[in-house]
PAVOKOL-163976 format. One record per residue: x, y, z of N, C-alpha, C, O in turn; residue number from 1; residue in one letter. Coordinates in steps of 0.001 Angstrom, whole numbers, m for minus. Layout:
residues N
+---------+---------+---------+---------+---------+---------+---------+---------+---------+---------+---------+---------+-----+---+
|    n_px |    n_py |    n_pz |   ca_px |   ca_py |   ca_pz |    c_px |    c_py |    c_pz |    o_px |    o_py |    o_pz |   k | r |
+---------+---------+---------+---------+---------+---------+---------+---------+---------+---------+---------+---------+-----+---+
|       X |       Y |       Z |       X |       Y |       Z |       X |       Y |       Z |       X |       Y |       Z | NUM | A |
...
+---------+---------+---------+---------+---------+---------+---------+---------+---------+---------+---------+---------+-----+---+
end
This chain:
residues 119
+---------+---------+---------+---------+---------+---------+---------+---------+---------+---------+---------+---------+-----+---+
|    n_px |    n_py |    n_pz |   ca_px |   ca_py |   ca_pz |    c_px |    c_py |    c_pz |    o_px |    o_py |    o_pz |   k | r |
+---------+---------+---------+---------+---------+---------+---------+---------+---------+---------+---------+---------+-----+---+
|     840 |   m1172 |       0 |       0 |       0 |       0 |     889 |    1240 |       0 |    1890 |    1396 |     699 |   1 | X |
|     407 |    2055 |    m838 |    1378 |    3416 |    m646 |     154 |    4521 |    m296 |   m1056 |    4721 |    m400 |   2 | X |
|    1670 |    5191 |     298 |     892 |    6525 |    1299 |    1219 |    7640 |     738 |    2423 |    7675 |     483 |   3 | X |
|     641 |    8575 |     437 |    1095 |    9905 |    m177 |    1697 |   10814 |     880 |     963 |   10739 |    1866 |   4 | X |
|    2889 |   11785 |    1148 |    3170 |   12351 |    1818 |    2088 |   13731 |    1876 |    1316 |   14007 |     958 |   5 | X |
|    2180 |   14280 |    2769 |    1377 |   15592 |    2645 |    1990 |   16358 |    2342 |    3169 |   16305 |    2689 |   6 | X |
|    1542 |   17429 |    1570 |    2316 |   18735 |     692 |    3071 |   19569 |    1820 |    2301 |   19743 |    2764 |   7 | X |
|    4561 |   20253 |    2079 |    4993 |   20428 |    2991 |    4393 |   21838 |    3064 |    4071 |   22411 |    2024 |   8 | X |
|    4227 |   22439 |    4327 |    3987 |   23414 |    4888 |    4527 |   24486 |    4431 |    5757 |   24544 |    4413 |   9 | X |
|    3569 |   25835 |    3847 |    4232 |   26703 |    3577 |    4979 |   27470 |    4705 |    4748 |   27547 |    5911 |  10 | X |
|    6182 |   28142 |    3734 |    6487 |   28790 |    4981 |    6525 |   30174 |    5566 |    6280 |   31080 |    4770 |  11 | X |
|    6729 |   30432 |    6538 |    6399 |   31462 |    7206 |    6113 |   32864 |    6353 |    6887 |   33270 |    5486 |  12 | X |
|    4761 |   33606 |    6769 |    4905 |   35292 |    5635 |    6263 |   35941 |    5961 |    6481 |   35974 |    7172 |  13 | X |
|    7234 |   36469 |    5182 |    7904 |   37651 |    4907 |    6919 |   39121 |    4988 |    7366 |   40172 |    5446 |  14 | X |
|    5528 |   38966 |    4461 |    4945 |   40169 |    3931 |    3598 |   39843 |    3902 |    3267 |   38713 |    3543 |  15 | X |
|    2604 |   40836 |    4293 |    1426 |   40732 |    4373 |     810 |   42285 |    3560 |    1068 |   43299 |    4208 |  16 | X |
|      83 |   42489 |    2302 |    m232 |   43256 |    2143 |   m2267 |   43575 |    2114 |   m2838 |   43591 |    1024 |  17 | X |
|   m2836 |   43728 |    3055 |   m3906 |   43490 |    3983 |   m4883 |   44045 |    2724 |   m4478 |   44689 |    1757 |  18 | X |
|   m6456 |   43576 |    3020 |   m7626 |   44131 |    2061 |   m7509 |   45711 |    2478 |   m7167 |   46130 |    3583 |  19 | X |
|   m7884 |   46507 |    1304 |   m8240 |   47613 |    1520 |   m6985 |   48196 |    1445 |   m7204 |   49385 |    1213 |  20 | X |
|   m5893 |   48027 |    1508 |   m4544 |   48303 |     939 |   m3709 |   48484 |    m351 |   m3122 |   47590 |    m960 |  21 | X |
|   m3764 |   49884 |    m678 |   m2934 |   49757 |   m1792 |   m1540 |   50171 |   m1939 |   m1096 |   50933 |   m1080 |  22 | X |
|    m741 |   49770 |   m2939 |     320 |   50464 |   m3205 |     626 |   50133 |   m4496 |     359 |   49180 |   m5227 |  23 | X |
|    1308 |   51243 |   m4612 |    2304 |   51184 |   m6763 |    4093 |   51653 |   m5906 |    4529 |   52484 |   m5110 |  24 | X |
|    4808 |   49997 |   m7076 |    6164 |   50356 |   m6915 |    6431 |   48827 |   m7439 |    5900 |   47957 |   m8129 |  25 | X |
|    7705 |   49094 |   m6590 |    8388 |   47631 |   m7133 |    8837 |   46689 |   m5721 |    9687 |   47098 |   m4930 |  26 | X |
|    8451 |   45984 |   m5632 |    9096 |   44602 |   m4091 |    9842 |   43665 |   m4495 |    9838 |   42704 |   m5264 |  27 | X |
|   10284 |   44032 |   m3997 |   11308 |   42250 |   m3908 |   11503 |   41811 |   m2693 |   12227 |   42569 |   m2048 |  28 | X |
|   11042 |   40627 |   m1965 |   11234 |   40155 |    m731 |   11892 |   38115 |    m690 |   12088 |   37219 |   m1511 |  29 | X |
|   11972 |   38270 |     473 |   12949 |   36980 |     498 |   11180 |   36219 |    1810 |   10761 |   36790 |    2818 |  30 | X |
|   10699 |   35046 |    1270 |   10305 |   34107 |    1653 |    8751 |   34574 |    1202 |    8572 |   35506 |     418 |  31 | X |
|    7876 |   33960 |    1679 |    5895 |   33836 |    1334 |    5755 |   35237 |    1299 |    6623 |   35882 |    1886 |  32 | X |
|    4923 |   35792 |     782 |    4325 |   37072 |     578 |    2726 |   37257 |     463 |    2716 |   36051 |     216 |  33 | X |
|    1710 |   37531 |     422 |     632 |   37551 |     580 |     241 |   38880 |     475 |     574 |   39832 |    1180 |  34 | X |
|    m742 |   38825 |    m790 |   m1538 |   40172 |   m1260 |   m2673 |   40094 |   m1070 |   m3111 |   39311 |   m1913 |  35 | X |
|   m3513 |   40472 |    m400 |   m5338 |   40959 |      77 |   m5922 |   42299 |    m620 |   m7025 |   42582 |   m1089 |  36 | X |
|   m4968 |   42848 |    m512 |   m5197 |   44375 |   m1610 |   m5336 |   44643 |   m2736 |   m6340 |   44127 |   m3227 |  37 | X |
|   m4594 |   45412 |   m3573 |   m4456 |   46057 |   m4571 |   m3324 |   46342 |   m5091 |   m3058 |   47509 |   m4801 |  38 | X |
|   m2450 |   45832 |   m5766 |   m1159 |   46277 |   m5708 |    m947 |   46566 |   m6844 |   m1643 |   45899 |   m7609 |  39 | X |
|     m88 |   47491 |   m7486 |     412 |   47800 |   m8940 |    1817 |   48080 |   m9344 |    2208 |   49246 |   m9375 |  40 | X |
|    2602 |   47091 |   m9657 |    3875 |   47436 |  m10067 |    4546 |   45948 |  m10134 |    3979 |   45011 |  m10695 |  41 | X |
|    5729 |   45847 |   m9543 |    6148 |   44757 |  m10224 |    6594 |   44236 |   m8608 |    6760 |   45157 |   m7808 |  42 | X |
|    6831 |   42562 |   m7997 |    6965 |   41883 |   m7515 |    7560 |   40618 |   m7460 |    6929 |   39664 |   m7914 |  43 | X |
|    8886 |   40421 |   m6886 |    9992 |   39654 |   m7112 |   10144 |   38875 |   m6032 |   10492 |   39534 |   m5053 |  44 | X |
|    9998 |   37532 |   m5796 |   10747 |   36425 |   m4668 |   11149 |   35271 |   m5271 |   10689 |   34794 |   m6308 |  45 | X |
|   11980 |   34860 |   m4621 |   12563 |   33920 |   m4841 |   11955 |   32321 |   m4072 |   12469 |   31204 |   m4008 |  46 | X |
|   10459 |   32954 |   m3503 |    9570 |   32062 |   m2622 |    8067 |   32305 |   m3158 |    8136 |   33129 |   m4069 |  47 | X |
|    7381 |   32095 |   m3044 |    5471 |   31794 |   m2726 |    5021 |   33173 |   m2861 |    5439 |   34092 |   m2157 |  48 | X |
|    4293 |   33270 |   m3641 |    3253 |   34340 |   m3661 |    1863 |   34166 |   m3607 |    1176 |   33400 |   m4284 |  49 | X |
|    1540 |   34902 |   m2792 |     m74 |   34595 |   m2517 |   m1150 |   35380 |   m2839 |   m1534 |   36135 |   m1946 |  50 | X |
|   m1680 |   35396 |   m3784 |   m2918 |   36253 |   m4060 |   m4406 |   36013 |   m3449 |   m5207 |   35333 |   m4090 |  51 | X |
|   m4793 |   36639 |   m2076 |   m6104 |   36241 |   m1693 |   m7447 |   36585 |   m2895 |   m7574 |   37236 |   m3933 |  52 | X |
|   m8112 |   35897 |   m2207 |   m9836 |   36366 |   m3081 |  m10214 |   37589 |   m3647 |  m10696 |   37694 |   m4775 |  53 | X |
|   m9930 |   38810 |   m2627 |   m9994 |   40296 |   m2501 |   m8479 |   40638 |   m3559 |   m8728 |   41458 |   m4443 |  54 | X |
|   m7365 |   40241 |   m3554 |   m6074 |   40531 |   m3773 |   m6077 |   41037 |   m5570 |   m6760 |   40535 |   m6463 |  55 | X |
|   m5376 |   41834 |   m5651 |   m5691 |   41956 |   m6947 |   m3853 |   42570 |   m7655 |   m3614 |   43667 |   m7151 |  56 | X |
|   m3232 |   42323 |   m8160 |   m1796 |   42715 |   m8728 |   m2300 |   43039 |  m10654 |   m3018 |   42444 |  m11457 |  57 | X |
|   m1571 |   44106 |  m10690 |   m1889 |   44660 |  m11940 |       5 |   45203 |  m12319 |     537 |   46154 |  m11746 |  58 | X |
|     535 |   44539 |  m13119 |    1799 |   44788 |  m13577 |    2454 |   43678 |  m13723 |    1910 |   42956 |  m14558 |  59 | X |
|    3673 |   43104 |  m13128 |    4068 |   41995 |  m13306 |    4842 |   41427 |  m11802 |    5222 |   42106 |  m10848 |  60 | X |
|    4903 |   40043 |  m11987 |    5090 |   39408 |  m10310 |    6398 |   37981 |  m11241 |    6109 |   37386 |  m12279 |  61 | X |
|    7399 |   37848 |  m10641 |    8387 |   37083 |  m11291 |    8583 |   36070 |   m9906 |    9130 |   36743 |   m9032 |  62 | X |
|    8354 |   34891 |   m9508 |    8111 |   33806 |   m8257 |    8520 |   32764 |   m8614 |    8760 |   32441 |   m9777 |  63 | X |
|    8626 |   32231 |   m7819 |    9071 |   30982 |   m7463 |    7981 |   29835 |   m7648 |    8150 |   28742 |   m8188 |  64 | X |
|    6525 |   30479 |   m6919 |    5546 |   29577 |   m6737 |    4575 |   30307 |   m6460 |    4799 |   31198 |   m5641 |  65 | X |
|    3186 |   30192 |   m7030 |    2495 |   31756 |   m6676 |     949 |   30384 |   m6476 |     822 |   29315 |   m7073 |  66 | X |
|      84 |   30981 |   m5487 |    m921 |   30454 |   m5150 |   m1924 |   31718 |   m5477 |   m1935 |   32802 |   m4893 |  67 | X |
|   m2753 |   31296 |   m6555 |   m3746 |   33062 |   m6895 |   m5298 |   32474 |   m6593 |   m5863 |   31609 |   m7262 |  68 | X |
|   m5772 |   33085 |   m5555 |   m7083 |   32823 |   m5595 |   m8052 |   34477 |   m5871 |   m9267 |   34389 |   m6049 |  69 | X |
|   m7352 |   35923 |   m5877 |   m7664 |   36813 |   m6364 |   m7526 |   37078 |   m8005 |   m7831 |   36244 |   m8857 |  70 | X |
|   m7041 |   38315 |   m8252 |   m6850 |   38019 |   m9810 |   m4953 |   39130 |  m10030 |   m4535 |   40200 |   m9589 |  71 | X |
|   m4538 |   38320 |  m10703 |   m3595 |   38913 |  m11601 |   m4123 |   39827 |  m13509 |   m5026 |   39559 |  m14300 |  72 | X |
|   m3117 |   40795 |  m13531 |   m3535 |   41533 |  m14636 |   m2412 |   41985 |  m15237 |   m2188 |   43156 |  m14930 |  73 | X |
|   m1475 |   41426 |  m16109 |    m273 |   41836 |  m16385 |     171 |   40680 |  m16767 |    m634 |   39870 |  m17225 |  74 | X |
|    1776 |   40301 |  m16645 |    2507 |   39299 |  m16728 |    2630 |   38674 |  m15167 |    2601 |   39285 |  m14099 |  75 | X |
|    2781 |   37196 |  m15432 |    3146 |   36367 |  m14179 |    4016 |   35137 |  m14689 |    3766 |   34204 |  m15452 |  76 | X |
|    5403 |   35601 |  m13790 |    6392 |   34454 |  m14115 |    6495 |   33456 |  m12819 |    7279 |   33777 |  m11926 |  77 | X |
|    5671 |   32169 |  m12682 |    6224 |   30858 |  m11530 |    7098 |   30300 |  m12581 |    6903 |   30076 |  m13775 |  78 | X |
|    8271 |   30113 |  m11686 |    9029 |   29683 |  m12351 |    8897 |   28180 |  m12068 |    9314 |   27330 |  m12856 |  79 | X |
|    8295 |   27896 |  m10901 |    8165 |   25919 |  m10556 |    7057 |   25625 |  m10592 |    6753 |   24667 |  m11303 |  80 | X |
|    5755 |   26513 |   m9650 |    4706 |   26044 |   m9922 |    3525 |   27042 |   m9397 |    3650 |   27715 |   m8375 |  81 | X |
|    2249 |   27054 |  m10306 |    1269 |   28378 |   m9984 |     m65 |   27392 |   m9719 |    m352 |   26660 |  m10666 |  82 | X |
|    m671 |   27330 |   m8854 |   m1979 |   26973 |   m8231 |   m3228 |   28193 |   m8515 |   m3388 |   29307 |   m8016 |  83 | X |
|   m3872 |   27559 |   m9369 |   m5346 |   28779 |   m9451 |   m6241 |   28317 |   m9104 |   m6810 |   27402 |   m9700 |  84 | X |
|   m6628 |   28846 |   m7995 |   m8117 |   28606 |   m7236 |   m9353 |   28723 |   m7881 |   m9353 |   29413 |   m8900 |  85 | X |
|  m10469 |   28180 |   m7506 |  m11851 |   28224 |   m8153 |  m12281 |   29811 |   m8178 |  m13217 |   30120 |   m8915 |  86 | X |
|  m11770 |   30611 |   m7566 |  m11768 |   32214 |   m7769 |  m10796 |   32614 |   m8288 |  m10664 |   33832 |   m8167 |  87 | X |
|  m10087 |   32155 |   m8790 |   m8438 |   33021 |   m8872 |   m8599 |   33649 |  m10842 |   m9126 |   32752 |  m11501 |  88 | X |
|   m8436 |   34234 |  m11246 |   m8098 |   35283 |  m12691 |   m6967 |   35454 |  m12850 |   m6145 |   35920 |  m12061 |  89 | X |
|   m6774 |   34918 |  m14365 |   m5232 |   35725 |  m14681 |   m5365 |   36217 |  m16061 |   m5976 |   35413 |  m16766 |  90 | X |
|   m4956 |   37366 |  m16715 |   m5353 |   38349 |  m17446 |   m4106 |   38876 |  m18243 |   m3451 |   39776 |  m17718 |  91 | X |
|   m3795 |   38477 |  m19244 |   m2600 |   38959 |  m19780 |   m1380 |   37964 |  m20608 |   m1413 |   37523 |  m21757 |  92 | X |
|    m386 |   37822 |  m19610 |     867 |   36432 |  m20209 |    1424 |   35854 |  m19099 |    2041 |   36494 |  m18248 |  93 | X |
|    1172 |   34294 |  m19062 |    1200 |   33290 |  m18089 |    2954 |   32519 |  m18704 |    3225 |   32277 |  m19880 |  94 | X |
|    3791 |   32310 |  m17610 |    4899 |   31844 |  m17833 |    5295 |   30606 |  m16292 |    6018 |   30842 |  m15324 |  95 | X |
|    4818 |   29843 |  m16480 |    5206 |   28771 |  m15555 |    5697 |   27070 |  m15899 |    5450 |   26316 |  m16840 |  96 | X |
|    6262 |   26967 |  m15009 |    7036 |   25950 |  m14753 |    5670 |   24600 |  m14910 |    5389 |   23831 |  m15830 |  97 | X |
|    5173 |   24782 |  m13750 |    3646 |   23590 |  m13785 |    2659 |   24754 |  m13383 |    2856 |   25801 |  m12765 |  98 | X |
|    1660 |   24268 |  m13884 |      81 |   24526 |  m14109 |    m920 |   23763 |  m13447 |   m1151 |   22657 |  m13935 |  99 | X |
|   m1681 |   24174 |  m12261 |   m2574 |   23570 |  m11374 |   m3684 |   24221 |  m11268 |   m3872 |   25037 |  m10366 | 100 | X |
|   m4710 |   23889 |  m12340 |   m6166 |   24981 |  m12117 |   m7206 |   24179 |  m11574 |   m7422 |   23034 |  m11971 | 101 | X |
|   m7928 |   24802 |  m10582 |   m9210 |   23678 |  m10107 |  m10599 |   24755 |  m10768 |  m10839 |   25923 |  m11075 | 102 | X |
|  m11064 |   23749 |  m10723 |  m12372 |   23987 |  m11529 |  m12991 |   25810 |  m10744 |  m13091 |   26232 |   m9592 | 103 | X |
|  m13250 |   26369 |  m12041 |  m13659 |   27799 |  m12141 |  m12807 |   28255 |  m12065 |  m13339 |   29364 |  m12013 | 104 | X |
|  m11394 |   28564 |  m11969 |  m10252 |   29244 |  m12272 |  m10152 |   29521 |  m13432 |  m10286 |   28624 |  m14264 | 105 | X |
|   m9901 |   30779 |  m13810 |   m9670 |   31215 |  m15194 |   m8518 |   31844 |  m16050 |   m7920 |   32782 |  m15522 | 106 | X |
|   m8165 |   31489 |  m17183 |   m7191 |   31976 |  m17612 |   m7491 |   33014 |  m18808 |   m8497 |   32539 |  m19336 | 107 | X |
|   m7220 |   33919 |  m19352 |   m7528 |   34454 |  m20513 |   m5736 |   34824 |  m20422 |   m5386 |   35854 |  m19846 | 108 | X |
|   m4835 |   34009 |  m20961 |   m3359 |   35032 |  m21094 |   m2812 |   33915 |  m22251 |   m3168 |   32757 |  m22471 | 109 | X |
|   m1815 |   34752 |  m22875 |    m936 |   34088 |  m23252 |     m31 |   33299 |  m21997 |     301 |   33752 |  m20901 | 110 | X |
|     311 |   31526 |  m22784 |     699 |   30592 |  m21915 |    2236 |   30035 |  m22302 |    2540 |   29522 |  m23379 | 111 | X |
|    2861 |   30191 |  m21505 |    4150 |   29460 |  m22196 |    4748 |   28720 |  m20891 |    5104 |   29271 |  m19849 | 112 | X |
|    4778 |   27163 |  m21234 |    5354 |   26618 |  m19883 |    7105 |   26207 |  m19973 |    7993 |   26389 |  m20805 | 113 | X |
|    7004 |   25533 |  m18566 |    8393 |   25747 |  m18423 |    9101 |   26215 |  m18323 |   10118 |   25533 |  m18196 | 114 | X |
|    9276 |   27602 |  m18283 |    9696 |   28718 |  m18022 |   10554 |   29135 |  m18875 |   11665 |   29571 |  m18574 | 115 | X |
|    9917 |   28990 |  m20486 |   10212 |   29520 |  m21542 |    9923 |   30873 |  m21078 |    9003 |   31114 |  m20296 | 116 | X |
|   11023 |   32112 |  m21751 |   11084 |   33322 |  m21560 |    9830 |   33847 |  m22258 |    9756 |   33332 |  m23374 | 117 | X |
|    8881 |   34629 |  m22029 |    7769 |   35135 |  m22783 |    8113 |   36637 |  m23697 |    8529 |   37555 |  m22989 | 118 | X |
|    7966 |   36946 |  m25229 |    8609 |   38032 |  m25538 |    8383 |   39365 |  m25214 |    9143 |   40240 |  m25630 | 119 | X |
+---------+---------+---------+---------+---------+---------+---------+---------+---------+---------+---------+---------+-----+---+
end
């Protein structure tokens, strides 16, 4: 009989950017990040990005691993792997490593996997 391990624990937030919160610029942070707001500009880790329900990023986000259950509007680079929730939107040009959509997640972007460079 085989046992599946459980998916390991994300880890700890670096960054919390709360509902009702906005900002325009550029981030780059080191570990999980988590957007509830509004954000506009560009967004860089080398870890997990989290887009809540409310969360909304309009520009471009370059990750490691991005979990979107709000919506993206721009470019989005996972470079290993992007999870889209039954709420989650992405709007524009999709560049990932693996692709995990559960039912009602939507895509309208240009798709290029593997982390072929997008032009």
């Amino acid at each position: 009989m085989f046992r599946r391990k459980p998916p390991p624990a994300p880890p700890p937030l670096a960054a919390v950017m709360g509902a009702g919160a906005r900002y325009s610029g550029d981030l780059t942070f080191e570990g999980r990040v988590r957007v509830d707001g509004h954000f506009t500009g560009r967004i860089y880790t080398e870890d997990l990005l989290e887009v809540g329900v409310e969360g909304v990023i309009e520009g471009e986000a370059d990750v490691a691993r991005a979990v979107i259950a709000g919506r993206v509007q721009g470019r989005l680079r996972a470079r290993e792997h992007l999870r889209l929730t039954r709420t989650g939107r992405i709007d524009g040009a999709l560049d990932a490593g693996l692709i995990e959509v559960e039912p009602g997640g939507r895509i309208d972007a240009q798709v290029k996997l593997r982390g072929e460079e997008l032009p």
